[in-house]
Residue, then its C-alpha position, 0 to 999 in steps of 0.5 A: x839316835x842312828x845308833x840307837x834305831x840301828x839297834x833297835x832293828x837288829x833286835x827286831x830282826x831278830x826277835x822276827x827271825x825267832x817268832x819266825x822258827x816258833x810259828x813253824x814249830x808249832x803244832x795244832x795243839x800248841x799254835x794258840x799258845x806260841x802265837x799268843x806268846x810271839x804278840x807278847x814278845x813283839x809288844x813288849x819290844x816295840x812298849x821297850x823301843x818306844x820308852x827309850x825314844x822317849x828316854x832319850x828325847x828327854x820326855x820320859x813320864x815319871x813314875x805315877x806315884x811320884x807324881x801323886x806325891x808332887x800333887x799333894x805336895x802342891x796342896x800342901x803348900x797352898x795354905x788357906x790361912x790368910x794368918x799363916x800367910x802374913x806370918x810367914x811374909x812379914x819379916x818384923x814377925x820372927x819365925x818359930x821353930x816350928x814355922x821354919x819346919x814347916x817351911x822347909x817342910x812345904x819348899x822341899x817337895x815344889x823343888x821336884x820337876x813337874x814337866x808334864x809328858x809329851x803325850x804327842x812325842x811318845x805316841x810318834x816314838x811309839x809310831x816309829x818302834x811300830x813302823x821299824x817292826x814293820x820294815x823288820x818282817x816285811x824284810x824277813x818275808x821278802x828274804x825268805x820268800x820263794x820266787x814261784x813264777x821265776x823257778x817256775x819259768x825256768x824249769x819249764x824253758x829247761x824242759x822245752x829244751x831238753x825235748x825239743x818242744x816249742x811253746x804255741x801261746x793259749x788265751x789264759x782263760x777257763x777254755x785254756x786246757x780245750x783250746x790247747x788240746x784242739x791246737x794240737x789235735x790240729x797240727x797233729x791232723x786228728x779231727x776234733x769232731x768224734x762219733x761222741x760229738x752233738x755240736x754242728x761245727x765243722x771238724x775237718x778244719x785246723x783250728x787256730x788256737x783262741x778260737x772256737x774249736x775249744x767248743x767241740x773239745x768240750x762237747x767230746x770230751x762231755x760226752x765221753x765222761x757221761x758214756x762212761x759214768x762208771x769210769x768217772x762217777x766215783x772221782x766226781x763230788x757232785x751229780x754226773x749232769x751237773x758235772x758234764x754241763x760244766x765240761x759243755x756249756x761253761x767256761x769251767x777249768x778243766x784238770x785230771x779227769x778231764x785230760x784222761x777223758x780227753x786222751x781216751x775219747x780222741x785215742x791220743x797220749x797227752x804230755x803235759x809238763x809241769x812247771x817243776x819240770x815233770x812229765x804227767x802222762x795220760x793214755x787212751x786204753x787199748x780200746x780206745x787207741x788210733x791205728x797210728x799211736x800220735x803224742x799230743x804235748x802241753x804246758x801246765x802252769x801254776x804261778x806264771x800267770x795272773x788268773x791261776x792255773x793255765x796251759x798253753x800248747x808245745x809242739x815240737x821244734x822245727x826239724x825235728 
């Protein structure tokens, strides 16, 4: 039986390893038909194993036809004649050619084995193909599957290495990328309040990251975006107010557009690295430059962390 289920997975296995290659060879014309022809492949695998599990537990069902014939072989051999019967039972009554033929004709069929199917036993042998197939594509999945938080992580300390940069920790929430531009606009000494801000906070103070000063990042950078709706308009799938409230008023994700605005409005460059360790750079335009050109880093990850996309802050490493 070992034997048996060992082999029955290495046919799995390998049936999943083709459906595997036919799945990522199809096109958009041909996916219906070659997904169709993989249930096929993988029922009739599992309809196999099933049948010789039963085989070999002994419960395998005879042919419907043969059963038909042992049925009517029954009916046949349960005379109705009470005459027929006495002839037959009584030995002073010597038999006829004719009745020892049918004798033989009656006896011959109730010689044939009427064990009924197991019903129960070939569903738990159907159950168990079933299961095999399973542990088969879940073992397949697992092997071919790429380790996106681990690559991820790695080539982000690769990076951290390489330039120097130390990782400053952001509450991963919808304010990440706000909280993370004010921590470094803090250690960098910029201000976060602008000639753009409506927001009565302080701005002289450093901010701690996790803390409020994501809020004044977010109205300047609101700001920026509505003054300069030229710029932005045509990169913004829905109406410029409605945009701007989710930059000011919400926890919405930031991203691209809202980096640029960021990097134009405080007249810094941004770094941010990428989790397969790129470097993505935004610039303020010439207008919109500091006397002192000052570099702001951050982290951008996709897979490390749980709620999605998140950036934390990088500064660079003592001493340097």
């Amino acid at each position: 039986m070992e034997e048996m289920q060992a082999r029955h997975r290495k046919e799995l296995k390998d049936l999943q390893g083709r459906i595997t290659q036919k799945k990522k060879s199809a096109t958009k014309k041909t996916r219906k038909g070659i997904n169709d022809e993989c249930e096929r492949l993988q029922r009739e695998m599992l309809e196999k194993h099933a049948a010789e599990i039963s085989a070999f537990n002994g419960d395998a069902e005879p042919p419907t036809d043969e059963l038909d014939n042992v049925e009517l072989a029954n009916d046949a051999g349960n005379s109705e004649d009470p005459a027929e019967d006495n002839k037959i039972s009584n030995p002073s009554t010597p038999p006829t050619s004719t009745s020892v033929t049918q004798n033989a004709t009656q006896a011959a069929p109730t010689q044939v084995p009427q064990k009924k199917p197991n019903r129960q036993k070939a569903r738990l042998a159907r159950r168990a193909a079933e299961q095999e197939a399973e542990a088969a594509r879940a073992a397949e999945e697992a092997a071919n599957q790429t380790d996106h938080r681990g690559n991820e992580r790695k080539n982000m300390d690769a990076a951290f290495s390489r330039l120097r940069l130390k990782e400053q920790e952001i509450r991963p929430d919808g304010h990440c990328l706000y909280a993370a531009v004010a921590a470094q606009l803090g250690d960098n000494g910029i201000p976060l309040r602008t000639s753009l801000s409506t927001t009565e906070e302080s701005s002289n103070a450093t901010p701690e990251p996790n803390t409020g000063g994501y809020r004044i990042v977010r109205d300047v950078t609101a700001s920026f975006v509505t003054s300069h709706a030229d710029d932005f308009a045509p990169f913004i799938e829905e109406p410029l107010p409605s945009y701007v409230h989710k930059i000011r008023d919400t926890a919405e994700w930031g991203g691209q557009l809202e980096l640029q605005a960021m990097a134009r409005a405080y007249g810094v460059h941004i770094n941010v690295v990428q989790g397969d360790g790129r470097i993505e750079k935004f610039e303020p335009q010439d207008g919109d430059k500091m006397e002192e050109d000052k570099t702001i880093w951050l982290a951008y990850y996709r897979h490390t962390y749980g709620l999605g996309e998140h950036y934390n802050a990088l500064a660079k490493a003592s001493g340097e």
